[in-house]
C-alpha positions in Angstrom: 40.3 -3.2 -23.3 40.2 -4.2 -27.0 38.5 -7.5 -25.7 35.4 -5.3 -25.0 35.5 -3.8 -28.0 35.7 -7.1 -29.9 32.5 -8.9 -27.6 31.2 -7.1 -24.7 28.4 -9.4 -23.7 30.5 -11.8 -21.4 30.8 -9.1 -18.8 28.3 -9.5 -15.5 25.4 -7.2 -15.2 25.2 -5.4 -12.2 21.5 -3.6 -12.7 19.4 -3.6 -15.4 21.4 -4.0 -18.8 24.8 -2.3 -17.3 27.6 -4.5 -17.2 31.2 -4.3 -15.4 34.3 -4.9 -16.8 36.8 -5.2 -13.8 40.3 -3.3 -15.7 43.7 -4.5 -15.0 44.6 -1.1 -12.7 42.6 -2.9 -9.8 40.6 -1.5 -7.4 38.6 0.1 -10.6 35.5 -1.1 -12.5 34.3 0.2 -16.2 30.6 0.4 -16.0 29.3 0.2 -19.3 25.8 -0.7 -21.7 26.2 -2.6 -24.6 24.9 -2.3 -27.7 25.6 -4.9 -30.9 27.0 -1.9 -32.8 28.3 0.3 -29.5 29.7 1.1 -25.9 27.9 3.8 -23.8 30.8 4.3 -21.1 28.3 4.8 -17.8 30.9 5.1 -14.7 34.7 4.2 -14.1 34.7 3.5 -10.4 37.0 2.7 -7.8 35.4 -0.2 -5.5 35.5 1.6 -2.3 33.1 3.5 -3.4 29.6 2.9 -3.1 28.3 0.7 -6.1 25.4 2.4 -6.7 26.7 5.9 -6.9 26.7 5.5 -10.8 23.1 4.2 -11.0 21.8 7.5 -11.1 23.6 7.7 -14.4 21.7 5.4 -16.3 18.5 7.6 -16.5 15.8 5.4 -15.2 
């Protein structure tokens, strides 16, 4: 995880400016928004789950 920390722009977004880092413990996904000087953790998410269950999250 300290490749996130270092540059978290390569990561996909998946809706709106979320992006998703898929972690080494597969099936999970770190669902996160990226600022230049910060992470806002959104969701960690196993995949079976449905992918927009942690849209709600991001307030809009």
């Amino acid at each position: 995880m300290a490749e996130l920390g270092r540059d978290p722009f390569p990561c996909p977004k998946v809706r709106g400016e979320a992006r998703r880092k898929v972690l080494r413990r597969f099936p999970y996904s770190l669902i996160y928004l990226a600022e230049p000087d910060s992470i806002e953790i959104i969701a960690v998410i196993h995949f079976s789950r449905d992918p927009k269950s942690w849209a709600s999250r991001l307030g809009s």
